[in-house]
PDB file of N, CA, C and O in Angstrom, chain B, residues numbered from 101:
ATOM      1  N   UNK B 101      37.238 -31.525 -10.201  1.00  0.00           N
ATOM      2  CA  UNK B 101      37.004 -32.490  -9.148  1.00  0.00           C
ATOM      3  C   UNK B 101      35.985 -31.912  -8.163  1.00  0.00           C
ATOM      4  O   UNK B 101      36.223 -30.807  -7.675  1.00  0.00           O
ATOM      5  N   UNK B 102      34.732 -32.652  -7.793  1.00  0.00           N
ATOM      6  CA  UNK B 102      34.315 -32.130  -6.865  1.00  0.00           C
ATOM      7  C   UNK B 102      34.536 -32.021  -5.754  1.00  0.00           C
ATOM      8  O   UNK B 102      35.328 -32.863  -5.331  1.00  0.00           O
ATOM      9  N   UNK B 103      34.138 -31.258  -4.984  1.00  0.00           N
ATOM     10  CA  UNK B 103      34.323 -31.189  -2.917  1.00  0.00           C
ATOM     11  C   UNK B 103      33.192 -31.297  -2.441  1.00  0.00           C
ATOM     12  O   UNK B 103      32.571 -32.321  -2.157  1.00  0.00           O
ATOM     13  N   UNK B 104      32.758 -29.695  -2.297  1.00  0.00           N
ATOM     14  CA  UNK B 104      31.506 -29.403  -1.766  1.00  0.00           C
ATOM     15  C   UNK B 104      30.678 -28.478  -2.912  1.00  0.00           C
ATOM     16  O   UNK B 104      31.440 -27.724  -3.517  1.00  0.00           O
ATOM     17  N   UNK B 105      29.073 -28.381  -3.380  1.00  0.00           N
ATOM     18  CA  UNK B 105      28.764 -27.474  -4.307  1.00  0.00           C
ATOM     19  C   UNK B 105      29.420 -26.322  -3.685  1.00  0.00           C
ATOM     20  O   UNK B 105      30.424 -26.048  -4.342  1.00  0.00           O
ATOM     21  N   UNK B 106      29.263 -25.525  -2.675  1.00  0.00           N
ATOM     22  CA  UNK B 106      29.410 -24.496  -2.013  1.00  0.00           C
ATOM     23  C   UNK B 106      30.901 -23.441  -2.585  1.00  0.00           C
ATOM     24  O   UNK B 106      31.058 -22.234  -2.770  1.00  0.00           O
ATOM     25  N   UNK B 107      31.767 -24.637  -2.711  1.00  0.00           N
ATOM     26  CA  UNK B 107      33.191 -24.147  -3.034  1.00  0.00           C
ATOM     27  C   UNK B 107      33.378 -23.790  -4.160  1.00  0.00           C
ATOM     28  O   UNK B 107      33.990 -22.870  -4.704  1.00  0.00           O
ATOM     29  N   UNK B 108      32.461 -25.067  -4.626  1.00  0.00           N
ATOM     30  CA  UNK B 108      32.814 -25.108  -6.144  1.00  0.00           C
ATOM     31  C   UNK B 108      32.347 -24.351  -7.091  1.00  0.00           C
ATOM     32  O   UNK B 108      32.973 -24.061  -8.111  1.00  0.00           O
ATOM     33  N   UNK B 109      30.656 -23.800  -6.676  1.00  0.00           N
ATOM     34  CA  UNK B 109      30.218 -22.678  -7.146  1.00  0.00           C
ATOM     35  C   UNK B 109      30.739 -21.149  -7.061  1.00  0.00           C
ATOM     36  O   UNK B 109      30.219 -20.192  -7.634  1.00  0.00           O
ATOM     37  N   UNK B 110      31.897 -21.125  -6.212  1.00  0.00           N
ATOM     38  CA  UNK B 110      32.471 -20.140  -5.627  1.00  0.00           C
ATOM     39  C   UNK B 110      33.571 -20.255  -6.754  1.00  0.00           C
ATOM     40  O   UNK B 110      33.839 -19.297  -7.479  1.00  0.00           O
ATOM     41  N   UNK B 111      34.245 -21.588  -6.869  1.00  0.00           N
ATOM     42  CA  UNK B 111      35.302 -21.286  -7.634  1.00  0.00           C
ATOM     43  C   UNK B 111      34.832 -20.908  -9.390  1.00  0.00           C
ATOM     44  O   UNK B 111      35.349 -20.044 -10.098  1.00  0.00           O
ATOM     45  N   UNK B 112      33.679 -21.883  -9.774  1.00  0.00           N
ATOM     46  CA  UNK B 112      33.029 -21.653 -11.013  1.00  0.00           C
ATOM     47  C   UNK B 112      33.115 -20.024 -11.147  1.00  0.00           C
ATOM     48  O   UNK B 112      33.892 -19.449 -11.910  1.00  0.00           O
ATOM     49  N   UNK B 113      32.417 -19.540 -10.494  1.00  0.00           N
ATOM     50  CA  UNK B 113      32.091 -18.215 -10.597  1.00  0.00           C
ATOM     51  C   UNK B 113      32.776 -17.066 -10.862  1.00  0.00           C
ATOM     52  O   UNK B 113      32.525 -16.126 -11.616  1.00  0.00           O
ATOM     53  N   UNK B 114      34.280 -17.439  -9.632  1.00  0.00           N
ATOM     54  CA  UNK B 114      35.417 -16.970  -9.462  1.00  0.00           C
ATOM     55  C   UNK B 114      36.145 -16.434 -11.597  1.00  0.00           C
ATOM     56  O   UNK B 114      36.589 -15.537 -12.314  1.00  0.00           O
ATOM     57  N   UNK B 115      35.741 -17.811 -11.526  1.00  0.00           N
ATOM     58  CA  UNK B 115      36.477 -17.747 -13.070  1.00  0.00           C
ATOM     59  C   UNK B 115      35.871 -17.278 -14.420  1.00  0.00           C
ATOM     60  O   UNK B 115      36.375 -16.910 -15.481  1.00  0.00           O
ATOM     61  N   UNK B 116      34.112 -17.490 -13.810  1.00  0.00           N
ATOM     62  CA  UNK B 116      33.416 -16.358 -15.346  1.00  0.00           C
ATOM     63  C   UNK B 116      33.910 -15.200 -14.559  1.00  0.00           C
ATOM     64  O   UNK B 116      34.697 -14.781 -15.407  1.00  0.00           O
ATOM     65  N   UNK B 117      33.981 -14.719 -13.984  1.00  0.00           N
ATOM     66  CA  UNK B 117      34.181 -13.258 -13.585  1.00  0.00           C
ATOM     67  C   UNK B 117      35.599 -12.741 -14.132  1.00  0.00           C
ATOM     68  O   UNK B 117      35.879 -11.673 -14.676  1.00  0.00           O
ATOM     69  N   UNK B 118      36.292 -13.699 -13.854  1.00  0.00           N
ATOM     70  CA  UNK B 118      37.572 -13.549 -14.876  1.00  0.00           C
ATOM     71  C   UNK B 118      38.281 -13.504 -16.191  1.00  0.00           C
ATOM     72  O   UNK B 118      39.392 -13.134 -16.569  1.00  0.00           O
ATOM     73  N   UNK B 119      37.042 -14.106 -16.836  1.00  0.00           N
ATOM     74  CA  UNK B 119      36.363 -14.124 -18.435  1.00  0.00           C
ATOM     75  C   UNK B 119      36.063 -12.388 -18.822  1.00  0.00           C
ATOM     76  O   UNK B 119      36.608 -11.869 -19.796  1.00  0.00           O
ATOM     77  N   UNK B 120      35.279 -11.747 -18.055  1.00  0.00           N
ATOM     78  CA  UNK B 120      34.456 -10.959 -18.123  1.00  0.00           C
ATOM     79  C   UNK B 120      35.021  -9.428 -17.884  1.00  0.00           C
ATOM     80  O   UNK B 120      35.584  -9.226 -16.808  1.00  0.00           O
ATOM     81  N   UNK B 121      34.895  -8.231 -18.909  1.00  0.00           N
ATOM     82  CA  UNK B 121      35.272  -6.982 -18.453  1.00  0.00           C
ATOM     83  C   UNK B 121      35.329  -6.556 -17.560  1.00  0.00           C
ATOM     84  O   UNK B 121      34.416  -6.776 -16.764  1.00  0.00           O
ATOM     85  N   UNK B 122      36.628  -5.552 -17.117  1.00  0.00           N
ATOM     86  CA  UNK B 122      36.489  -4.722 -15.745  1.00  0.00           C
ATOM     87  C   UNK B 122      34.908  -4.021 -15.233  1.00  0.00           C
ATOM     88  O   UNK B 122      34.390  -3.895 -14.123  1.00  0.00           O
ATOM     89  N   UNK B 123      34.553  -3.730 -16.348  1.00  0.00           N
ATOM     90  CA  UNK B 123      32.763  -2.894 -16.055  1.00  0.00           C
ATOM     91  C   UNK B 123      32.434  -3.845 -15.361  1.00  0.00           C
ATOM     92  O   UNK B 123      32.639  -3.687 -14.157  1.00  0.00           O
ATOM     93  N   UNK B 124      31.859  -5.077 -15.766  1.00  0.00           N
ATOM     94  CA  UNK B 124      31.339  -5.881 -15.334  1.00  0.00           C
ATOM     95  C   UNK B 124      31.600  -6.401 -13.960  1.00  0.00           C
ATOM     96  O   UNK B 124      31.009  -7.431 -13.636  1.00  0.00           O
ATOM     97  N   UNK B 125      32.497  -5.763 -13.011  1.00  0.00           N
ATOM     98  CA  UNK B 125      32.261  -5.981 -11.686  1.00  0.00           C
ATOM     99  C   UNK B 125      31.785  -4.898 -10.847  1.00  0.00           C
ATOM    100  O   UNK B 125      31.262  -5.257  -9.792  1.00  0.00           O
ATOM    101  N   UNK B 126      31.851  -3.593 -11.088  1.00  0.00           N
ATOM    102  CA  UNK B 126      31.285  -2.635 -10.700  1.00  0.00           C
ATOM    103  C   UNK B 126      29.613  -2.354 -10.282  1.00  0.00           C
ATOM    104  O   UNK B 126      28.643  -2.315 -11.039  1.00  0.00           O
ATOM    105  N   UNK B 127      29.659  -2.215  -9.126  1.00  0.00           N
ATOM    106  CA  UNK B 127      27.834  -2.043  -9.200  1.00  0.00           C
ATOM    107  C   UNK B 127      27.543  -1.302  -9.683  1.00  0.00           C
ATOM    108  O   UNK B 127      28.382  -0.480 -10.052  1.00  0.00           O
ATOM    109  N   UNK B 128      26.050  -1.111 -10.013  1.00  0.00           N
ATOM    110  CA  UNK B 128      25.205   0.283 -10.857  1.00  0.00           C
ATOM    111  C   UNK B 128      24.376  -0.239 -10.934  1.00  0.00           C
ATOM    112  O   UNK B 128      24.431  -1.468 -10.993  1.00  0.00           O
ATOM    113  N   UNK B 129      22.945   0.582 -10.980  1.00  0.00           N
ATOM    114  CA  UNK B 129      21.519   0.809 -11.246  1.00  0.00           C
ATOM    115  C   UNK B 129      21.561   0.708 -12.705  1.00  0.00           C
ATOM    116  O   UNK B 129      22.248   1.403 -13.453  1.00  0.00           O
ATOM    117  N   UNK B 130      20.340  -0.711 -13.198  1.00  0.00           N
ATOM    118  CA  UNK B 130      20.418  -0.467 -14.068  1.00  0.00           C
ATOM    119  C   UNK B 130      19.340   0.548 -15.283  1.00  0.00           C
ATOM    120  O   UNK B 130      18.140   0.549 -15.007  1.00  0.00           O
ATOM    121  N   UNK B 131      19.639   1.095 -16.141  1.00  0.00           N
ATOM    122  CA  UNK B 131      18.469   1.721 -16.407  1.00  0.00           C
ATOM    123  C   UNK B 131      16.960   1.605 -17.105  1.00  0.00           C
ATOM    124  O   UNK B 131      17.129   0.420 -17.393  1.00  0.00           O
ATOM    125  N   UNK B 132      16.186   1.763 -17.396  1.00  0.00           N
ATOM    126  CA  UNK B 132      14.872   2.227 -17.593  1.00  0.00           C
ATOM    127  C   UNK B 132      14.630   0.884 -19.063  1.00  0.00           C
ATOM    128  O   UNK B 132      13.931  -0.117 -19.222  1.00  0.00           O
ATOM    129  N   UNK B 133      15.743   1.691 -19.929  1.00  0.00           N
ATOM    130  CA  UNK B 133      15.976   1.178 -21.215  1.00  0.00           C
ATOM    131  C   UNK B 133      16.178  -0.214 -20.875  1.00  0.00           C
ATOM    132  O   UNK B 133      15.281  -0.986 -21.213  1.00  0.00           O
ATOM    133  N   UNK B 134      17.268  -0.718 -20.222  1.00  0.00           N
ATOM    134  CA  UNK B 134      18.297  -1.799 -19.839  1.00  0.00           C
ATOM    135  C   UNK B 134      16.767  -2.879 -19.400  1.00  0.00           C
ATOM    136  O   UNK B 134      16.416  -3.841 -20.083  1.00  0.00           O
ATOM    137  N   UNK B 135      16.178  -2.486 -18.344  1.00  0.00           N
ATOM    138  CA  UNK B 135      15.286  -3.419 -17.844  1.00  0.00           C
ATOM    139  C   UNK B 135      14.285  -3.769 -18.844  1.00  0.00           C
ATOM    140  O   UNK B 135      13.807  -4.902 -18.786  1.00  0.00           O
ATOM    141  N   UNK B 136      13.884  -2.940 -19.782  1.00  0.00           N
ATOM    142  CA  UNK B 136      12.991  -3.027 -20.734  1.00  0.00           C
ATOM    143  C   UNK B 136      13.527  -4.154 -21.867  1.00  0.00           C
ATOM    144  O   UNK B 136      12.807  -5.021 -22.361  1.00  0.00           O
ATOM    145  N   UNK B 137      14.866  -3.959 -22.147  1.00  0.00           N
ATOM    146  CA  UNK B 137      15.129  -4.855 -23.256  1.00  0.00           C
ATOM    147  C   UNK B 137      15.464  -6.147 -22.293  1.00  0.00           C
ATOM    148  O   UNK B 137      15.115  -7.073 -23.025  1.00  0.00           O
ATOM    149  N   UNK B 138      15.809  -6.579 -21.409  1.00  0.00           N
ATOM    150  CA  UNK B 138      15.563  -7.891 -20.386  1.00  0.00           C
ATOM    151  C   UNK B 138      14.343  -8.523 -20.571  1.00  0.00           C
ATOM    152  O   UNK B 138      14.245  -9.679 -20.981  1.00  0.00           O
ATOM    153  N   UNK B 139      13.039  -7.520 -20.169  1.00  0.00           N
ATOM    154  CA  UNK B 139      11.480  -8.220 -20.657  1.00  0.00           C
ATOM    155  C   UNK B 139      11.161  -8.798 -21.784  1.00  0.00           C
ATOM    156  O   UNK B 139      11.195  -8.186 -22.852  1.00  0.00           O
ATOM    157  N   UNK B 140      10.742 -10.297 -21.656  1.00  0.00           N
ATOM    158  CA  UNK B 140       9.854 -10.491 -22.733  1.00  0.00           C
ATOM    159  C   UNK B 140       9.289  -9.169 -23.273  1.00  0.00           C
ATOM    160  O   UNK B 140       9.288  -8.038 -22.787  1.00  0.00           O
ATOM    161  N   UNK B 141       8.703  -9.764 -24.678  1.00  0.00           N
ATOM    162  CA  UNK B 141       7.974  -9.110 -25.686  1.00  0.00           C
ATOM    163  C   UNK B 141       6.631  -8.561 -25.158  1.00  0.00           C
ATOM    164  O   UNK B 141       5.832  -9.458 -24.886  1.00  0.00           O
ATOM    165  N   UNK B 142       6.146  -7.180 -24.928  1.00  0.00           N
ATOM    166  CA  UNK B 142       5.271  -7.047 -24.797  1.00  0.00           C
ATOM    167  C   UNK B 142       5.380  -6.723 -23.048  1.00  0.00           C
ATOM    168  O   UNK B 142       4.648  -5.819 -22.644  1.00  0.00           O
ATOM    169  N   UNK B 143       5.903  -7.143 -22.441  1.00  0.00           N
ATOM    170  CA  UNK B 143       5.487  -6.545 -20.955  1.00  0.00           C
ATOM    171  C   UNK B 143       6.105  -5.420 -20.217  1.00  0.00           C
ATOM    172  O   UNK B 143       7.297  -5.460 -19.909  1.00  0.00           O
ATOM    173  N   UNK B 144       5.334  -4.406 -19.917  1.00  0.00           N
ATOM    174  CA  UNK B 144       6.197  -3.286 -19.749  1.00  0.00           C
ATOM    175  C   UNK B 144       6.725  -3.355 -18.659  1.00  0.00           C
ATOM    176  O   UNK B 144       7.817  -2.821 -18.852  1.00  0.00           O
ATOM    177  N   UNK B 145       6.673  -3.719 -17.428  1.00  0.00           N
ATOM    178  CA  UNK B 145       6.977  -3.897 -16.073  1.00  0.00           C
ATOM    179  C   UNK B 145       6.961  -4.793 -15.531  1.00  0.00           C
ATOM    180  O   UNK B 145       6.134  -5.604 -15.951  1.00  0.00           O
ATOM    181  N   UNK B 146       7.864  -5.267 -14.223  1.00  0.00           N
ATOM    182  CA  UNK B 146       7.437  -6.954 -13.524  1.00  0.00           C
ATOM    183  C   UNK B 146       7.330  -6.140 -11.687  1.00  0.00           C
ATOM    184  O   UNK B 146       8.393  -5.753 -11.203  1.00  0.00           O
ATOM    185  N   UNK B 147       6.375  -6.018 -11.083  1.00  0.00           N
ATOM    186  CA  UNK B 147       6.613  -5.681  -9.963  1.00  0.00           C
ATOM    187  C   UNK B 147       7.172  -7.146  -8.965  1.00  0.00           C
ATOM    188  O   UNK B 147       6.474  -8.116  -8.670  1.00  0.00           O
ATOM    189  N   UNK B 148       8.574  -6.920  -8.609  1.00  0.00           N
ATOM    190  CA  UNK B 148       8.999  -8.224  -7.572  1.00  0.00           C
ATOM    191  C   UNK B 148       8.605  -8.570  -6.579  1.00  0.00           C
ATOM    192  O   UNK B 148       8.724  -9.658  -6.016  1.00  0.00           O
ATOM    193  N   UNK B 149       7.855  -7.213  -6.142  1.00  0.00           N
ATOM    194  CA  UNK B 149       7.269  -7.354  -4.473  1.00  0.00           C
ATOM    195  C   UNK B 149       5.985  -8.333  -4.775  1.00  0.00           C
ATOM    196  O   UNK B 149       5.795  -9.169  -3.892  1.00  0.00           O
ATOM    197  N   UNK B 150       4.967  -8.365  -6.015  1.00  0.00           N
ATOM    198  CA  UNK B 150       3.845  -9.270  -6.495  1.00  0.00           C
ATOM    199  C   UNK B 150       3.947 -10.501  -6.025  1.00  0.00           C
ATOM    200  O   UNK B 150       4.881 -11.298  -6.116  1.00  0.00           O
ATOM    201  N   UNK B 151       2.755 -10.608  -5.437  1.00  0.00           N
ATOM    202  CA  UNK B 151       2.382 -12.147  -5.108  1.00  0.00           C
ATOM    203  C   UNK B 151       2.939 -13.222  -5.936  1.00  0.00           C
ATOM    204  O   UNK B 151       3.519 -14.185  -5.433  1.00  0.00           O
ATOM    205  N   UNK B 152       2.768 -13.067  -7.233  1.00  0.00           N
ATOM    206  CA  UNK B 152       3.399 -13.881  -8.112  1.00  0.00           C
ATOM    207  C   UNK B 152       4.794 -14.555  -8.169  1.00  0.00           C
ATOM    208  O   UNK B 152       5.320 -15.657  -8.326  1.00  0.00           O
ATOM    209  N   UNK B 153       5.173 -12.859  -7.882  1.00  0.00           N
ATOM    210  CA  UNK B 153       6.517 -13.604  -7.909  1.00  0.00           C
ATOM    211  C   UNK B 153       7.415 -13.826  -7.045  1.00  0.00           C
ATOM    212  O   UNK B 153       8.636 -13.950  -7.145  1.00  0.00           O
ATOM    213  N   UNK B 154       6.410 -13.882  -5.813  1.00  0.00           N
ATOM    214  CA  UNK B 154       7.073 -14.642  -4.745  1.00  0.00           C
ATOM    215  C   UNK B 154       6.787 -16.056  -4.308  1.00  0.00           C
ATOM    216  O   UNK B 154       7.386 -16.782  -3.515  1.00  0.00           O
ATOM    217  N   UNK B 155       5.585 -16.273  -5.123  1.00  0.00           N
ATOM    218  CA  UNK B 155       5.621 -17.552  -5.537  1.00  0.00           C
ATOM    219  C   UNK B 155       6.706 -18.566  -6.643  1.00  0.00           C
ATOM    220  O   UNK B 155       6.788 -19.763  -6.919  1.00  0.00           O
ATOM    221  N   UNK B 156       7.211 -17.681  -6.923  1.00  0.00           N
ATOM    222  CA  UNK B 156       7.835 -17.747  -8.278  1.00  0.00           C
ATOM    223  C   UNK B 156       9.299 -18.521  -8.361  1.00  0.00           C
ATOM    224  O   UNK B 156       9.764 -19.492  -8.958  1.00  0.00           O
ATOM    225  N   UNK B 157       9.978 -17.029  -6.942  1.00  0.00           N
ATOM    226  CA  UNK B 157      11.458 -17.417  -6.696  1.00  0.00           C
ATOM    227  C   UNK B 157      11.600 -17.923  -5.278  1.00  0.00           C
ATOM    228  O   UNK B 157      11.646 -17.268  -4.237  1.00  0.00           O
ATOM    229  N   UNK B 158      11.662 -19.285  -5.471  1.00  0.00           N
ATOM    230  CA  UNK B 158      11.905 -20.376  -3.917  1.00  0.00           C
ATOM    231  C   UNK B 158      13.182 -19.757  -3.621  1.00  0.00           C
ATOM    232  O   UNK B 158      13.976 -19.259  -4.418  1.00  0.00           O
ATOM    233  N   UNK B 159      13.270 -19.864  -2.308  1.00  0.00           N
ATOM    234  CA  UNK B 159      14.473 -19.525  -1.625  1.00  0.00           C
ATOM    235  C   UNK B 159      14.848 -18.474  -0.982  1.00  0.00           C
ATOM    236  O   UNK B 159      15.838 -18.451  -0.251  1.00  0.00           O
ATOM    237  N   UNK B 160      13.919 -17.290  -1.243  1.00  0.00           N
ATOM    238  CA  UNK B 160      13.657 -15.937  -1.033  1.00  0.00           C
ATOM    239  C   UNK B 160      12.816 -16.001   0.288  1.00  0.00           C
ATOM    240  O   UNK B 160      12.455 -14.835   0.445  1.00  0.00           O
ATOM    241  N   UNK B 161      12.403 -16.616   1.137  1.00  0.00           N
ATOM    242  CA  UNK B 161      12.383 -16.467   2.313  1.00  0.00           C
ATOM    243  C   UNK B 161      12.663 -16.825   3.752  1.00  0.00           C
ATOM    244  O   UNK B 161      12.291 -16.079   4.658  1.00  0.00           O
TER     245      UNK B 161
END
């Protein structure tokens, strides 16, 4: 049932997290390897601070 998105994304969330291994709530850096297999094919790096991609992700300021 809906309410408000606000709640409801809270509760959605609430419950993959509850799906999901104990690791999986723990913070950590991820590594070198880890970010590399995230990238498309072929690109070795994404700098976030780039013009690009602050064009990129609305909401970020």
């Amino acid at each position: 049932m809906y309410r408000r998105a606000e709640t409801d994304t809270k509760r959605i969330m609430k419950a993959i997290m509850a799906l999901l291994p104990p690791e999986a709530s723990e913070r950590r850096e991820p590594t070198a390897a880890e970010i590399a297999r995230a990238l498309p094919a072929g690109v070795a790096d994404v700098d976030a601070s780039a013009e690009h991609e602050a064009t990129r992700r609305p909401g970020t300021n």
